[in-house]
C-alpha positions in Angstrom: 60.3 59.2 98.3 59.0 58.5 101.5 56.6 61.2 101.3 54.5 59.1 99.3 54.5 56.4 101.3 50.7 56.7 103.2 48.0 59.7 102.1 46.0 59.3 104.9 46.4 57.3 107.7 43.7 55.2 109.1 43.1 53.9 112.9 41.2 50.6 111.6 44.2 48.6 109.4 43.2 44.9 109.0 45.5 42.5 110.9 47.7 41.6 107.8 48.0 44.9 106.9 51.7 45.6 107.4 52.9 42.2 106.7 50.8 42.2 103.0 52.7 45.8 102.6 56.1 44.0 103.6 55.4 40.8 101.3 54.8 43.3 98.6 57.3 45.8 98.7 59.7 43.0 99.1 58.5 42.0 95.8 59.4 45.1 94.1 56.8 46.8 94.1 55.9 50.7 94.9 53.4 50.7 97.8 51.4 54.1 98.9 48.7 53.1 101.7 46.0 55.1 100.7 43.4 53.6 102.9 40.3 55.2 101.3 38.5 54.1 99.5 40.6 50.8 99.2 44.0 50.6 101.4 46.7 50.4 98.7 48.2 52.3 95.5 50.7 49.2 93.9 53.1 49.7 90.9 54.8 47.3 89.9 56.1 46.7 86.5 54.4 49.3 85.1 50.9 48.3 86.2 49.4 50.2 88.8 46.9 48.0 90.9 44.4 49.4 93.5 44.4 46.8 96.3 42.0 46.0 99.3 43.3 43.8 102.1 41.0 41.4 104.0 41.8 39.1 106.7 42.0 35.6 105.8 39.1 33.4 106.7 38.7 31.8 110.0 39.5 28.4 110.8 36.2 26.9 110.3 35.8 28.9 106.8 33.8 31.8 108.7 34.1 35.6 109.2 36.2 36.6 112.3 34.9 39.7 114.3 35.6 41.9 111.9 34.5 40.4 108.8 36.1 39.7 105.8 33.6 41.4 103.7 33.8 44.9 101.8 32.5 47.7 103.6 29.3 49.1 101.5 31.6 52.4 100.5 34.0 50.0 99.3 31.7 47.9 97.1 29.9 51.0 95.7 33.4 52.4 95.1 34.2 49.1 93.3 31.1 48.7 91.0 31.3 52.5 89.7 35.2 52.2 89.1 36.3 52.4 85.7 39.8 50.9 85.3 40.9 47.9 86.0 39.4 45.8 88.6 41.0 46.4 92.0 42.4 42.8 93.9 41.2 42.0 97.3 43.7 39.9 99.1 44.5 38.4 102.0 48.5 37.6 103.4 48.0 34.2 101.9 47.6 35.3 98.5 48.3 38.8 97.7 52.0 38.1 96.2 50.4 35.6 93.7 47.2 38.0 92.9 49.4 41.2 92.2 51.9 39.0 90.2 49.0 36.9 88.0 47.2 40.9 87.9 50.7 42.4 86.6 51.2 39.2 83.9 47.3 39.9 82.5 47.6 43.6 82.0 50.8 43.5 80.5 49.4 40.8 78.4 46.4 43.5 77.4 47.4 45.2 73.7 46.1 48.6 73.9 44.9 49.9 70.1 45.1 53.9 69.6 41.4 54.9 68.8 
């Protein structure tokens, strides 16, 4: 099981990286750090999410150092994707986006063509 656990490791995690891991798994949910192009593979429920972890905004609303915004491969990843929309969250939010993410695709009734 572990096995599956990271594909590819990467030397730049954000900051909440391993807690937003923690907070999810703790949830439930199966988490692979895949790191590229986004940093994590969720199931949970049945619904597999891709997710992209930001740090949260500083405390005067601004970027910190290292920005908060998606990295151009990332955004080009993100507007050529064709299932559902990947989440980008921060610690703050992330067990509250993958819950209200899992509630609206299971919600979605899937016709046979």
């Amino acid at each position: 099981m572990n096995r599956w656990r990271t594909l590819q490791r990467s030397t730049n995690k954000d900051t909440d990286h391993d807690a937003v891991v923690a907070k999810l798994r703790a949830l439930g949910a199966t988490v692979v750090e895949s790191f590229k192009p986004l940093d994590l593979l969720v199931g949970y429920l049945g619904v597999t999410m891709l997710v992209e972890i930001k740090g949260a905004p500083g405390p005067r609303g601004g970027r910190s150092k290292r920005g908060q915004k998606l990295r151009d491969s990332q955004s080009d990843f993100i507007a050529t994707w064709q299932g559902a929309p990947p989440l980008v969250v921060t610690l703050a939010d992330c067990v509250e986006q993958v819950e209200a993410e899992m509630r609206r695709a299971r919600s979605v009734v899937v016709r046979e063509v």
